[in-house]
N, C-alpha and C positions, 0 to 999 in steps of 0.2 A: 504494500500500500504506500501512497505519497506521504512518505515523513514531515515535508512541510504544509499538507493540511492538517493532518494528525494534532502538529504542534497548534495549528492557529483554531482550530475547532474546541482545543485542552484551554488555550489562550480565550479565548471570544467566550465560552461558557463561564470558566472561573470570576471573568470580569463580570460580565452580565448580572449571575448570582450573588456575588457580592454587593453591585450597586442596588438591586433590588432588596437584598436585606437591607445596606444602611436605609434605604429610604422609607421599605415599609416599619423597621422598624420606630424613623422618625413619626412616622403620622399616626401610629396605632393608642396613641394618645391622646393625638384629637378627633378619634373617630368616636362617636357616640351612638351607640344600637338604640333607633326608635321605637315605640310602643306602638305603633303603626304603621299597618302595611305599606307598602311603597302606591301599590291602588289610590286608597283615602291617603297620604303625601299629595301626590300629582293634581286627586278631584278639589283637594283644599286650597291647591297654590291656584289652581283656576277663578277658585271664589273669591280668592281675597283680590285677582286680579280685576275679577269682574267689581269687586267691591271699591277700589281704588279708579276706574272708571267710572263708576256712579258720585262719587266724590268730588273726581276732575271737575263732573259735570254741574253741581252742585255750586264749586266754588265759583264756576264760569256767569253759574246765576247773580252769584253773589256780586261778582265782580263788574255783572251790567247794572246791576241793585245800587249798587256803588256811582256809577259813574252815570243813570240817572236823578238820584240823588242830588249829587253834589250841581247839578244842574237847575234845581230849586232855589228860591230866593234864599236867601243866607239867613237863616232865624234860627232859636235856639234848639224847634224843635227839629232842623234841620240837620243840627250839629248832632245830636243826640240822634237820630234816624241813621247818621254817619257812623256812629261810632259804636251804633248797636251791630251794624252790618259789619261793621272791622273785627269785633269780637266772635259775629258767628263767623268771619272767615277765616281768623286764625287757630278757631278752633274747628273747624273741617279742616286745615293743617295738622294741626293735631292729632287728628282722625287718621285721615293719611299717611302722618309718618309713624303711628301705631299700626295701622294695617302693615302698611309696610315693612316694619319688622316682627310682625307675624308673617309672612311668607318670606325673608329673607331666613327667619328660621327653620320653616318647611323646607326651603330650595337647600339648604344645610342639613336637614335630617333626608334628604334626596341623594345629594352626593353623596352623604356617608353610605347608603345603602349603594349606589354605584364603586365606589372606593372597596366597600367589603364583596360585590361580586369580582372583581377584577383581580383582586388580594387571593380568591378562591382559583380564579383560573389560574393565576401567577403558581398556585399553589402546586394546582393538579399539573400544570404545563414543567414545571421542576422537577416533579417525580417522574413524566414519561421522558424529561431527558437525563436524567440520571440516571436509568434504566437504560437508554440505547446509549448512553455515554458509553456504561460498562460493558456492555456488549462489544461495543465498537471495539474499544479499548481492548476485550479478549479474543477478539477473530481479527482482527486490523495486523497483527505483528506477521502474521503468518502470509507467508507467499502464494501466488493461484496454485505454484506446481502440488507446495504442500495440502493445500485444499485439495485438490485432483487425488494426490496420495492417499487422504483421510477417508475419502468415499471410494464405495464398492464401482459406484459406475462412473463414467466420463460425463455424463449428464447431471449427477446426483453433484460431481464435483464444480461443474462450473453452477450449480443452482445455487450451491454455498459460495461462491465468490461473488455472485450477482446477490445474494442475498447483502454479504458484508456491502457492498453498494448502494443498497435500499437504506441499510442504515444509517449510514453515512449522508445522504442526501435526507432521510426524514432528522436525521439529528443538523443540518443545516436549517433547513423550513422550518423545525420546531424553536431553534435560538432565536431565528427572526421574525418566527413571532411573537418570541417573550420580550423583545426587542419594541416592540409594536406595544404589548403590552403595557410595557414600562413606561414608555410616551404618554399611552392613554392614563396609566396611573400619575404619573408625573402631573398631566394638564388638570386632573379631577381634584388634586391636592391645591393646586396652585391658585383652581377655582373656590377651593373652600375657603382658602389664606382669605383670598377676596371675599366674599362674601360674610365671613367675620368681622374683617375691616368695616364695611359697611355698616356691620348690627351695631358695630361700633358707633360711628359715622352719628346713625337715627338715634340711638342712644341720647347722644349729646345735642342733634335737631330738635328731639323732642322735649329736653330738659330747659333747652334757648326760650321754643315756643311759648312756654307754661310759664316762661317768664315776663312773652311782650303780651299775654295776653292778659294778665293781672295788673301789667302795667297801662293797656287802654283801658281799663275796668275803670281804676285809679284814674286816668287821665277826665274820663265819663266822669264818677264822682266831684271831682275837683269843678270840672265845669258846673255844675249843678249847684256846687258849694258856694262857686265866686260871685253866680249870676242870681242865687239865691231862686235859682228855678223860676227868674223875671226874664220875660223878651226884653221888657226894655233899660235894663239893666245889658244883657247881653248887647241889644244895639249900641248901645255906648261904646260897647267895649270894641266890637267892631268898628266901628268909627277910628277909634285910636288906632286899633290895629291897620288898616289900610292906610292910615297916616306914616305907624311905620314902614309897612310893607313896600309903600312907593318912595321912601327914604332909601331903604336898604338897597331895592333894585336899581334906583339912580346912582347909588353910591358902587355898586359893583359893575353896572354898564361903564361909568365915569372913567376906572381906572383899568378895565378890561379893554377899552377900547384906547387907550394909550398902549397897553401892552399888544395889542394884536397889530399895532405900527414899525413893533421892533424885535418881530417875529423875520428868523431870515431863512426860508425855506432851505439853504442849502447844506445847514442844521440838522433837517427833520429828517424821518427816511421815506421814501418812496412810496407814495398815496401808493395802495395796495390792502385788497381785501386780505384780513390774516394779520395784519402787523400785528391788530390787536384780538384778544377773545371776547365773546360774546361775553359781559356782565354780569348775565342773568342767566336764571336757570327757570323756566314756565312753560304754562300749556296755551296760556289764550293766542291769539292771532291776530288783533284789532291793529290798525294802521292810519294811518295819514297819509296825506299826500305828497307831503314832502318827508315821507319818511319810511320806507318798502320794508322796514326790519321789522322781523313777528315780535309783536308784544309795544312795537313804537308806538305813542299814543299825541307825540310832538316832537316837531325837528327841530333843525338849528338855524337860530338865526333870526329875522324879523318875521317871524311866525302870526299869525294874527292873532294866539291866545297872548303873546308876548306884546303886542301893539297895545291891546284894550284890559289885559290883565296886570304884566308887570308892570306896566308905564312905563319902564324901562325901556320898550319897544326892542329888547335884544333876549333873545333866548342864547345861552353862554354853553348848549349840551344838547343834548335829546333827551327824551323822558319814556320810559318804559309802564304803562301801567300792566303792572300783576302783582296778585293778591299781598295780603300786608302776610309778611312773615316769608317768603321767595326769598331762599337763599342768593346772597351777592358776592360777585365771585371776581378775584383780579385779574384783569385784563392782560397782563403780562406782568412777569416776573419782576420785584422789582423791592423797594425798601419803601416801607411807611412811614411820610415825612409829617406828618400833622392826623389827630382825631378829635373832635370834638363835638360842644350837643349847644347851638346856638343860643337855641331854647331858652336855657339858661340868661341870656342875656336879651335876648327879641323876641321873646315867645312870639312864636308863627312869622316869623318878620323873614327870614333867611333859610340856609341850608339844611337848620336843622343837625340833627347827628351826622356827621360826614366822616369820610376817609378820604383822605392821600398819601397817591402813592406815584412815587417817581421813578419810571422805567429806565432802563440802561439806554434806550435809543433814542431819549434826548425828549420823550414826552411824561407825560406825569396826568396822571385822570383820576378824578373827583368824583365820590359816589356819593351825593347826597339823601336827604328826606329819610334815612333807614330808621327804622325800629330800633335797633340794636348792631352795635359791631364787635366784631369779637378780639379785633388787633390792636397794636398801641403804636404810639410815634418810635421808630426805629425797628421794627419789627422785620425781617425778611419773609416776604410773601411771594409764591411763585404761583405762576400763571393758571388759572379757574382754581385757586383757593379760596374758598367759602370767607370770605374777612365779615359778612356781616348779615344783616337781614333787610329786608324791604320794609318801606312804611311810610308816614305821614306826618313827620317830624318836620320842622320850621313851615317854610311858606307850600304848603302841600294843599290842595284843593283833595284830595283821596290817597289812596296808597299808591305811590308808586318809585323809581327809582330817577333821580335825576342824574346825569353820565356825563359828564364833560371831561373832555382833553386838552392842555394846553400846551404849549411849546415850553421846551423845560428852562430853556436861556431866559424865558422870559420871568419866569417868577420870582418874586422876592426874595432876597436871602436872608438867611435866620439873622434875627434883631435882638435885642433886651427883651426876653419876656414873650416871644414869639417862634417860632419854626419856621423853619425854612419854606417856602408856598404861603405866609399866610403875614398879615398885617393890622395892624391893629383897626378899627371900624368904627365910625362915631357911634354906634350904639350897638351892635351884634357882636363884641367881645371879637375873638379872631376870625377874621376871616381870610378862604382862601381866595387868591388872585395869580391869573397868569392871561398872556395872551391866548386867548382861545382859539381851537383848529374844530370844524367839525369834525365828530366822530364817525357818520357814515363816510370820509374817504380811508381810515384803517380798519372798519369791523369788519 
């Protein structure tokens, strides 16, 4: 027989079996036997599927509920129809990412049971080649003459040489497809790693949630408390507030539009879809005219909600409406130069909770009106990392996300008492400022 298959078929199995032990040994830890059949696994992951669809569909209602809403005259009981609609949408988040990690744990007690089939064949498929291994291994030394010698007939003797052949060829097919095996073991591991991560993941979604949702309760109350449950207690306060609101907008148009003078394209990189990622993570579809991106609800620039709304007549981003609690995600890799909640200083007047973050390629983008963010100033963020939540924090008519990019030469440099992106504001505590670029030329 050929001494140099011999050696590499001895070679190719020892390797094989060993990578297969260390490996099954590594995962036989995190495999978990379910108390249910793999049947009821599969029919459950369906439902919760289906059940996550009716949700979608739900928030979808909500989220028209919302944005006919906020299209009613400004009253208190306006504000309060608002904020009742934000609560049930964050809590059909809620829902959702509860379902949700009910079937990421199904799709987890799934694998295990494909991990434990594969782990059986690896099993059975080991002992039929350790069996023709030895075989081989005891008719393989022996020459054809001596085969011929060993049997009574010339027939009987080449049937045993063509036999040691059979084995030889079944113990090659059989390595490769424990080979195959292993791949498919390897990919089903790899898929659990993931889908851990994830339970992970919702875990921490759902614990965010439960947080901005007691926080619009709170915000609810509070309104209730100030306005002492009077409309026209409340319209006063509205009166001021639009007083600010068109303070703030002219003060941000005033020095955005000095910086977008000393913006030097040669700077920036090459308008091109991609430079940046998508923001947002949703289901709705709603659009504009001047703005084709799913979930855009306003574009950039002298927009006519920005003409009659901000008096500022300049929209500085695009605005994404989708539901309050839509995870926000960074556009591209980069380091968090400023976070802050205006609130604090202009109640509804400005950005509200914002992040920035300035990119390696000379831009830096602004995610305003959030709920909640989860990053801090100096923070390293890489590209679609969750940094915060959607919402209706400073000058917000509803939930949504407000997304600006600016040219990164153009922004402020850190001052006494300031960050780098941001300046001080006659009345909204810091704000961010830079020459603005829209953002539909890098999404």
């Amino acid at each position: 027989m050929n001494t140099n298959i011999s050696k590499f078929l001895i070679l190719f199995f020892v390797t094989v079996t060993l990578s297969l032990n260390i490996k099954i040994s590594g995962a036989e830890e995190a495999t978990v036997v379910s108390s249910n059949t793999r049947e009821v696994i599969q029919s459950k992951i369906q439902e919760k599927n289906q059940a996550l669809q009716d949700i979608n569909a739900e928030l979808q209602k909500t989220q028209t509920t919302l944005n006919e809403v906020v299209k009613e005259k400004n009253t208190l009981q306006t504000q309060v129809k608002t904020l009742d609609s934000s609560i049930k949408q964050i809590n059909l988040g809620i829902q959702s990412t509860q379902t949700t990690m009910q079937k990421v744990g199904l799709e987890i007690e799934d694998l295990n049971y494909d991990i434990s089939d594969i782990e059986s064949s690896i099993d059975d498929k080991k002992v039929a080649i350790t069996s023709l291994f030895r075989e081989y291994q005891r008719e393989s030394g022996k020459s054809t003459l001596l085969l011929l010698l060993e049997n009574k007939t010339l027939e009987e003797g080449l049937a045993a040489s063509q036999a040691v052949d059979n084995v030889r060829t079944q113990l090659t097919a059989d390595i490769g497809e424990m080979r195959i095996l292993e791949e498919k073991y390897s990919g089903k591991v790899k898929a659990l790693s993931s889908k851990k991560t994830e339970l992970v993941y919702q875990q921490e979604d759902l614990k965010n949630k439960k947080v901005i949702v007691e926080d619009t309760k709170q915000e609810k109350a509070q309104l209730l408390t100030q306005t002492k449950s009077k409309e026209s207690v409340y319209q006063k306060q509205v009166a001021e507030l639009k007083k600010l609101q068109e303070d703030a907008a002219n003060e941000i148009e005033a020095l955005d539009a000095q910086l977008r003078l000393k913006i030097d394209p040669s700077l920036l990189p090459t308008l091109s879809s991609g430079v940046l990622g998508m923001p947002i993570i949703g289901t709705l579809t709603s659009q504009t005219r001047d703005c084709k991106l799913q979930n855009c609800t306003q574009g950039y620039g002298a927009t006519s909600f920005a003409v009659y709304g901000y008096k500022g007549k300049w929209h500085n981003g695009i605005d994404f409406g989708v539901p309050l609690g839509t995870p926000i995600l960074a556009a591209e890799s980069g380091v968090v130069l400023a976070v802050g909640d205006q609130d604090k200083f202009c109640y509804k007047g400005a950005y509200g909770k914002f992040v920035l973050i300035k990119h390696d390629n000379n831009l830096t983008t602004l995610s305003g009106h959030l709920s909640k963010y989860l990053v801090s100033a100096g923070t390293q963020v890489t590209r679609g990392q969750i940094i915060g939540y959607s919402g209706k924090s400073g000058y917000a008519t509803g939930p949504h996300l407000h997304f600006s990019v600016f040219a990164t030469p153009t922004i402020p440099p850190a001052s006494a008492g300031f960050k780098e992106g941001t300046k001080a504001s006659k009345s909204c505590g810091p704000m961010p400022y830079g020459g603005d670029l829209n953002p539909l030329g890098y999404l």
